[in-house]
TORMI-514819 format. One line per 3 residues: number of its first residue (from 1); their letters; for each residue y, x, z of C-alpha. Coordinates in Angstrom, 1 decimal, always signed. Each point is the difference from the previous one (the first is absolute). Example, Ala and Ser with C-alpha at 12.3 -4.5 7.8 and 13.67 -1.06 7.14 Angstrom:
// residues 2
1) as) -4.5 +12.3 +7.8 ~ +3.4 +1.4 -0.7
// end
This chain:
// residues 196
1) xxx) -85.2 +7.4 +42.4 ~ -2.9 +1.8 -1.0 ~ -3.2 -1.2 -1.4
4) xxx) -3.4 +1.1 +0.1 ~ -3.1 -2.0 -1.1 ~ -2.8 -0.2 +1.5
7) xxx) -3.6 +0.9 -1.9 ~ -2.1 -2.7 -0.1 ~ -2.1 -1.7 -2.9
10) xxx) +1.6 -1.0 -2.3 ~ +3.4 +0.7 +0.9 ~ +2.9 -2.1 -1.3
13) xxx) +3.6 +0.8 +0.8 ~ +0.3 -2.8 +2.5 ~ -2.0 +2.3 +2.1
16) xxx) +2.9 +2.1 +0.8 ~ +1.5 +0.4 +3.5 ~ +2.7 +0.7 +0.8
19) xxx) +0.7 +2.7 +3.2 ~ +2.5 -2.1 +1.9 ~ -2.9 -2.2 +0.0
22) xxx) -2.4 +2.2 +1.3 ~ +2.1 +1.1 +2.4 ~ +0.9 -2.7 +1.9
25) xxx) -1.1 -1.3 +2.9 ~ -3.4 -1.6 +0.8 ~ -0.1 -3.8 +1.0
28) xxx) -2.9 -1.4 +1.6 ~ -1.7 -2.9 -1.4 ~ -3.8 -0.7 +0.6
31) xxx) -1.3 +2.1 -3.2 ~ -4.3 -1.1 +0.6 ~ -1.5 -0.5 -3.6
34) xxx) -1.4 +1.8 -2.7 ~ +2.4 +1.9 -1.9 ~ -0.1 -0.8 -3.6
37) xxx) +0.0 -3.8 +1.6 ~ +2.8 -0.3 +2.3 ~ +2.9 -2.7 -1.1
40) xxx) +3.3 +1.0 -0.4 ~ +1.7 -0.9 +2.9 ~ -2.6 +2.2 +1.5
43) xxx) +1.0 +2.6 -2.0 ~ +4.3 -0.3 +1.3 ~ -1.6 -0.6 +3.0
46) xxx) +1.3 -3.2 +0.9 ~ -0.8 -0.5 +3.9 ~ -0.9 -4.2 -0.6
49) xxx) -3.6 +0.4 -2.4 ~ -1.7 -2.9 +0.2 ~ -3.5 -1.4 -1.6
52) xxx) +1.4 +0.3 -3.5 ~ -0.8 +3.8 +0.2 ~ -3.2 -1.1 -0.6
55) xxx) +0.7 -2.4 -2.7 ~ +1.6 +2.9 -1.8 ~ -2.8 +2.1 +0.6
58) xxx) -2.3 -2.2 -1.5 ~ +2.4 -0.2 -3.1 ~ -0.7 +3.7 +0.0
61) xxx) -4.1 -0.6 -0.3 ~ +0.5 -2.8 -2.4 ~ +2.6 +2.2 -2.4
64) xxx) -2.8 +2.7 +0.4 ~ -2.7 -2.6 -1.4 ~ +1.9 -1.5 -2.5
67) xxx) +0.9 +3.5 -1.3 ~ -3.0 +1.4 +0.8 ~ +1.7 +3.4 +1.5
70) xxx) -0.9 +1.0 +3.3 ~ +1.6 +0.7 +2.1 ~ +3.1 -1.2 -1.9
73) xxx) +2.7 +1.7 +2.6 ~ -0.6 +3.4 +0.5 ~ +2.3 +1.7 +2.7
76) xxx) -0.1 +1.0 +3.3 ~ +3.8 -0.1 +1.2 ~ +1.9 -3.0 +0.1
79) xxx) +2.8 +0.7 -2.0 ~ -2.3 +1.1 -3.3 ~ -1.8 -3.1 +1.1
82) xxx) +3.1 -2.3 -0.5 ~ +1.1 +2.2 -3.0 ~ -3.3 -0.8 -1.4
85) xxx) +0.6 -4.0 +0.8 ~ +3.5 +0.5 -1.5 ~ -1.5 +1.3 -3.4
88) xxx) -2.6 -2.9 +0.0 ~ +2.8 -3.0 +0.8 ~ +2.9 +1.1 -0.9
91) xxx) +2.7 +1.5 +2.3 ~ +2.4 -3.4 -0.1 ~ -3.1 -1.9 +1.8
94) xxx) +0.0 +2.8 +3.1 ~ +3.6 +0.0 +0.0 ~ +0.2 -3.5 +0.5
97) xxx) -2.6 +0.1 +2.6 ~ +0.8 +2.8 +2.0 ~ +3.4 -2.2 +0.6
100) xxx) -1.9 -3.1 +0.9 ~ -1.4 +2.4 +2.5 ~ +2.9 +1.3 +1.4
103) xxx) -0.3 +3.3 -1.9 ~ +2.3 +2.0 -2.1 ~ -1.8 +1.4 -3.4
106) xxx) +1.8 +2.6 -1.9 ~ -1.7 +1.0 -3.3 ~ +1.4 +2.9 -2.6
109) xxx) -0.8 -2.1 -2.7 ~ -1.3 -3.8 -0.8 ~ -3.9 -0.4 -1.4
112) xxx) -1.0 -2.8 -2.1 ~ -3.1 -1.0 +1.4 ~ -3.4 -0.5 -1.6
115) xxx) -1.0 -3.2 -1.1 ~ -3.4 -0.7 +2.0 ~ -2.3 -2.1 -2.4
118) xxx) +0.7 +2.8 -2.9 ~ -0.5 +3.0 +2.2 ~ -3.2 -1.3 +1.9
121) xxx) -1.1 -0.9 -3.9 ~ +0.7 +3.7 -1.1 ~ -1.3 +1.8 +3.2
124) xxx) -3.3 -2.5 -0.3 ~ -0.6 +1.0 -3.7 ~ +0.5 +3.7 +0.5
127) xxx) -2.5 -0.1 +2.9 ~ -2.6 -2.1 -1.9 ~ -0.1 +2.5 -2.8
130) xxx) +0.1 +3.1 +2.7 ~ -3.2 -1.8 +1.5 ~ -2.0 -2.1 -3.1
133) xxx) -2.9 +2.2 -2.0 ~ +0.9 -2.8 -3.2 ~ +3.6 +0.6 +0.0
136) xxx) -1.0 +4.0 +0.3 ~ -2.3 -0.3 -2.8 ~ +2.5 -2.2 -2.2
139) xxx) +2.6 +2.5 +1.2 ~ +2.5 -2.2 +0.8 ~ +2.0 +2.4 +2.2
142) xxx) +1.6 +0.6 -3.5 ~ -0.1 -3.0 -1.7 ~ +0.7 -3.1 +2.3
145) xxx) -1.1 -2.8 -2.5 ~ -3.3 +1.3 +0.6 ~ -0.3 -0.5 +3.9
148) xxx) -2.5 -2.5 +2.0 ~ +1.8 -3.5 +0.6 ~ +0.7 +0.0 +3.6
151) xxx) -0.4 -3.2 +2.0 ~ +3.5 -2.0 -0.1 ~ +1.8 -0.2 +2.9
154) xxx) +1.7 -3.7 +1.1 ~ +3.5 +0.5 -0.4 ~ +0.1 -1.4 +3.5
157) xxx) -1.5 +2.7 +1.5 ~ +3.1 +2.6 -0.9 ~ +2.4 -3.3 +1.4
160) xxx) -1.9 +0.0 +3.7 ~ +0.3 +4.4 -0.9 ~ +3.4 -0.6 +0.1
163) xxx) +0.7 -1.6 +2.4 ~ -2.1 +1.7 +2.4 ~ +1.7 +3.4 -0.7
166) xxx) +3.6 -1.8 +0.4 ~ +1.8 +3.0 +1.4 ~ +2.1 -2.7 +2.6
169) xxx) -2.5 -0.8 +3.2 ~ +2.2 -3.0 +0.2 ~ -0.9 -1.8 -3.6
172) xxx) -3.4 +1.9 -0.4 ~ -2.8 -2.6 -0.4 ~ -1.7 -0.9 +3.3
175) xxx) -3.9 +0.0 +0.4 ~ +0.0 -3.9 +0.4 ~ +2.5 +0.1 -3.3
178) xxx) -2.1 +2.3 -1.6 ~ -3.4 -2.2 +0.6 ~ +1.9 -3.0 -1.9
181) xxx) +0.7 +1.6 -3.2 ~ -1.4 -0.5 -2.8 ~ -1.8 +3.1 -0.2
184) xxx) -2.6 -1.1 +2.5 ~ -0.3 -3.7 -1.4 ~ -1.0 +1.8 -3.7
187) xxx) -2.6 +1.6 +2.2 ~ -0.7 -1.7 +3.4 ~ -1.8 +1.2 +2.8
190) xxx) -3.7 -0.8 +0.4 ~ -0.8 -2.3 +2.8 ~ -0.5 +1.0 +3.1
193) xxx) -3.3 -1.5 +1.7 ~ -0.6 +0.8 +3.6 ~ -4.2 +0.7 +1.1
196) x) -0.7 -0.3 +3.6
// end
C-alpha cells in the first residue's frame, strides 16, 4: 500500500492514509455537524447515529475548555478527523469501537493514546503562559517553576471527559448519566425560579 499524510497542524504519523482507503467507495450515513465535532461513528459512517453524537460533541467543547485549545480538532475530512481522534485515544479504543459498530478498522500501526488529565494540564499551562502579561514578564515560557498557578481542576471533571468522548455510542455516557455524576453535584446547577 502506499501512504501519504495529510498536512494538517500538527501532524502526527497517525495522520497517515492509506490509498486503498481513499479509494474506496463512499457509504452514506447522515454526516450533519460541525467538523472538528463529529463522533466517530460519524466519522465510519455508521448509518444508526443516535443522540450520543451530541454527547460526544459536547465532550469535544468540554476537552476544548479544560485544555483551553480551540478548536481542539482541526480537520475538514473525515478520515484526518478520525486519525486525529485515533492520536488523542489511542487506536485500540477505535478499534474496539468501530467493531461494536459493525465496522472493520485497519490501522498500519497501533498508537498509545494520551492520557487526558495530563495533556488538558500541559495544553492549559502552555496557553496560560501564551496569554498571561505576569507569566510573560516572569518569562516563564522558559522556566516553568515560574508560571501563574492555574485554578485546579476536580479530578471528576476529566472522569465525566472521559466518558463523554467514549469512542463506543453504545457505552458512551448518556445526558441523564451524565447529569448524575459527580461532576455536577461538586458544582450544581443554580435553581431555576419561574416569573410570570
Amino acid at each position: 500500500k502506499q501512504w501519504y499524510q495529510r498536512r494538517v497542524r500538527g501532524s502526527h504519523p497517525a495522520n497517515e492514509i492509506c490509498n486503498t482507503c481513499i479509494l474506496k467507495p463512499s457509504q452514506e450515513a447522515s454526516r450533519a455537524g460541525t467538523p472538528g465535532f463529529r463522533s466517530p461513528e460519524m466519522l465510519m459512517k455508521h448509518p444508526s447515529q443516535t443522540t450520543s453524537v451530541d454527547i460526544w460533541a459536547a465532550g469535544v467543547i468540554f476537552l476544548s475548555l479544560l485544555s483551553m485549545r480551540y478548536p481542539f480538532f482541526k480537520a475538514a475530512e473525515d478520515l484526518v478527523s478520525l486519525s486525529q481522534i485515533i492520536t488523542l485515544l489511542g487506536s485500540e479504543m477505535i478499534v474496539t469501537a468501530a467493531k461494536a459498530i459493525g465496522k472493520e478498522l485497519t490501522l498500519s500501526r497501533v498508537v498509545i493514546g494520551h492520557d487526558l488529565k495530563n495533556m488538558c494540564n500541559r495544553l492549559r499551562q502552555s496557553s496560560h503562559i501564551s496569554q498571561c502579561r505576569r507569566c510573560e514578564d516572569n518569562n516563564a515560557d522558559i522556566d516553568r517553576e515560574k508560571t501563574c498557578p492555574l485554578q485546579p481542576i476536580e479530578a471528576s471533571a476529566y472522569d465525566l471527559l472521559a466518558m463523554c468522548l467514549d469512542p463506543n455510542p453504545h457505552s458512551r455516557v448518556t445526558a441523564e448519566q451524565a447529569l448524575q455524576h459527580e461532576f455536577f453535584k461538586c458544582f450544581p446547577p443554580p435553581p431555576i425560579t419561574r416569573k410570570c
